[in-house]
N, C-alpha and C positions, 0 to 999 in steps of 0.2 A: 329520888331527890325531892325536898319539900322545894325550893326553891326563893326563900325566905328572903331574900334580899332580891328579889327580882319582883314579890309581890308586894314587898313594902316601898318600893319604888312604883310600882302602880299604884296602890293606895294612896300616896301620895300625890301622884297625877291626879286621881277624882279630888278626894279633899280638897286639891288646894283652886279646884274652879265649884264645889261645892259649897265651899265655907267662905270664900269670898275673901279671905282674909290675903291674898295676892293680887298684884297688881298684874294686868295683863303682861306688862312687859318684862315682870319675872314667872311669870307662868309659860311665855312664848320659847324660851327656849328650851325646855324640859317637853316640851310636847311636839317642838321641832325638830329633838332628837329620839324618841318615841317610836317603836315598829305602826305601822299605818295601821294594822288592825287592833292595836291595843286601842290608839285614838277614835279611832270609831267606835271601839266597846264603851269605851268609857263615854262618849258622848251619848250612845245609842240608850244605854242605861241611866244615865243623869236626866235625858228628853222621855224615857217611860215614867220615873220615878217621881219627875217633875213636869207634872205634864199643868196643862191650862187645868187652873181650879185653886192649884197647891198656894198655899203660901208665897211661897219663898221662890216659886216657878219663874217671876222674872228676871231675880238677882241671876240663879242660876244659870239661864237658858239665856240673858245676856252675857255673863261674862262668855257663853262659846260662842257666839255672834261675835262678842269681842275677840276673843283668841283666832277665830276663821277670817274675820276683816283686817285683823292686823298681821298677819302672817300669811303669804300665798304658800309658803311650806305647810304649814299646818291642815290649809283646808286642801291642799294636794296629799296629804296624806289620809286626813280623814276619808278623800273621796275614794284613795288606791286602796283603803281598809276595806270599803264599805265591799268591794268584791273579790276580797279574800274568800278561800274556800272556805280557813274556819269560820268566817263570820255565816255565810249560809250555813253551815251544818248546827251551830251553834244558835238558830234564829228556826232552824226547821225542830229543834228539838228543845228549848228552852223559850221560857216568857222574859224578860227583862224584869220587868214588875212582878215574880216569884221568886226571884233570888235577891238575900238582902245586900250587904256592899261587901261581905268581910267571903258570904258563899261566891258570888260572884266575882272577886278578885281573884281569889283561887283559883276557881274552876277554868276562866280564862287563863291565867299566868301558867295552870299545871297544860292547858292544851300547847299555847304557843309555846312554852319552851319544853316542852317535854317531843 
């Protein structure tokens, strides 16, 4: 299975705290219903790719400050992701900052739901 509609739903989840173009309180509950390891990926990825230096680093890496401060769902899930087993196997054997956003939607979305 490609899984096509499961990654263009994740897609979506980064875009829409990438682009800015959401307010937090329509972003909160797309990632309030979210599996906890998809939100960690996507967080974990957005914090390598945007790290201190970047541009755009604070827009981003505030709006998930924002989404984790206004949701105690969100950063309970981000925290119950962060020790998911995919997320170690996927961290012992991938860089974040190696993979661009369209390889890395994939590759997460073919592990978790496959």
């Amino acid at each position: 299975m490609d899984f096509a509609h499961e990654k263009r739903a994740a897609a979506h989840l980064l875009s829409m705290v990438e682009d800015g173009s959401h307010s937090t309180a329509h972003m909160q509950p797309f990632y309030e219903e979210a599996d906890p390891a998809l939100v960690y990926f996507i967080f974990a990825w957005l914090r390598a790719h945007y790290h201190a230096g970047h541009p755009a680093a604070e827009g981003v890496l505030g709006r998930i400050v924002g989404l984790v401060s206004a949701s105690s769902v969100v950063a309970r899930k981000a925290r119950e992701g962060e020790r998911d087993a995919l997320v170690s196997w996927f961290e012992e054997t991938y860089d974040y900052r190696d993979l661009d956003r369209a390889e890395f939607i994939s590759l997460v979305v073919e592990k978790l739901e496959g």
